[in-house]
Residue, then its C-alpha position, 0 to 999 in steps of 0.5 A: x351500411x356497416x356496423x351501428x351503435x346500440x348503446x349510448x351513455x355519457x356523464x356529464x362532469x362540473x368541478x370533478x363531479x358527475x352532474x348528469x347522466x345519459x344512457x340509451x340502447x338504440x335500435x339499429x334496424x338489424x340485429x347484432x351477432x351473438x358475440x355482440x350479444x356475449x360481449x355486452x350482455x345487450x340481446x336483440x330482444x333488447x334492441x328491438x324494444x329500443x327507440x331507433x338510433x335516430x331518435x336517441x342520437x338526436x337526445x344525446x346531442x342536445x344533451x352533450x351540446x358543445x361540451x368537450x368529450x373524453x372517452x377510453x379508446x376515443x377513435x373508436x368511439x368518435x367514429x360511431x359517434x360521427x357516423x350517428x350524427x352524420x345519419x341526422x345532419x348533425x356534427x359534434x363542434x366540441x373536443x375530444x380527448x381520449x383516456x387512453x393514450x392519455x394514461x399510456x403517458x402518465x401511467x407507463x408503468x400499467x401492466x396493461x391500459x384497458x380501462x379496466x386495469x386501469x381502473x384496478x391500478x388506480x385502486x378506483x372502486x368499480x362494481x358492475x360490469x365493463x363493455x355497457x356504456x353508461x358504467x364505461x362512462x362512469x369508469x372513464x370519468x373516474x379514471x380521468x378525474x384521477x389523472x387529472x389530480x396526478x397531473x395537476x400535482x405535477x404542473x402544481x396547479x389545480x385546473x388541468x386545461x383540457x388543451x394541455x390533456x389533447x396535447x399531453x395525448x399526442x406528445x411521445x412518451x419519452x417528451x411527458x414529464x418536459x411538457x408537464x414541467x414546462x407548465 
């Protein structure tokens, strides 16, 4: 059966600004291990008063649609993501972008590209605590709105196609800055 997802959050953005948000533990019909349990703060207690996975996997695709994705570490995330709707016979026919392999091209010279010192390098205020999805989410898509703004300084332009990001994501380091200046 494998591992399940018990948590779920997302933000929607329009022009820079989060619009909307989703947040949701899921009851994965089996309990988590204590190290889940350290690492989130989530208890089985929780989980166990939760809707079942099913149930808020079908909220959350309506709620995110066709609408691109980014998410910090997305292979991860896509991989629960894809099995969760796979178990309702949905699929996501959006895009995905991932923060980090983004910000190990534009950022290089991070101590680190865990979201969190990411987030300190950036000097983007941050209260709260990482490893929950919802203030990931938030996080992530304050990371990524900052990114956006460097990038566009480089490309001169204001909009960043989110095409030039997933390409941005695959292009070898040593290649960035004549993929952006070609823009």
């Amino acid at each position: 059966m494998g591992d399940r997802a018990i948590e779920i959050g997302a933000v929607r953005l329009e022009r820079g600004q989060v619009v909307d948000r989703f947040q949701a533990l899921m009851n994965p019909g089996k309990p988590v291990s204590a190290f889940i349990e350290n690492y989130t703060g989530i208890t089985n207690r929780m989980l166990n008063r939760a809707a079942p996975c099913d149930e808020v996997m079908h909220e959350f695709s309506d709620f995110m649609g066709d609408s691109n994705l980014v998410a910090h570490n997305a292979s991860f995330d896509k991989r629960f993501l894809d099995a969760e709707l796979g178990r309702i016979c949905r699929s996501y026919d959006g895009h995905f972008a991932c923060s980090l392999l983004v910000a190990r091209r534009v950022y290089q010279q991070a101590p680190n590209h865990k979201l969190g010192s990411l987030i300190a390098y950036k000097n983007i205020p941050s209260e709260g605590g990482f490893h929950r999805a919802l203030y990931d989410s938030e996080m992530t898509a304050k990371l990524w709105m900052a990114m956006l703004d460097d990038i566009s300084q480089i490309i001169t332009t204001k909009v960043v196609p989110f095409r030039l990001i997933q390409k941005l994501s695959k292009t070898p380091k040593s290649g960035v800055n004549t993929l952006l200046l070609a823009q």
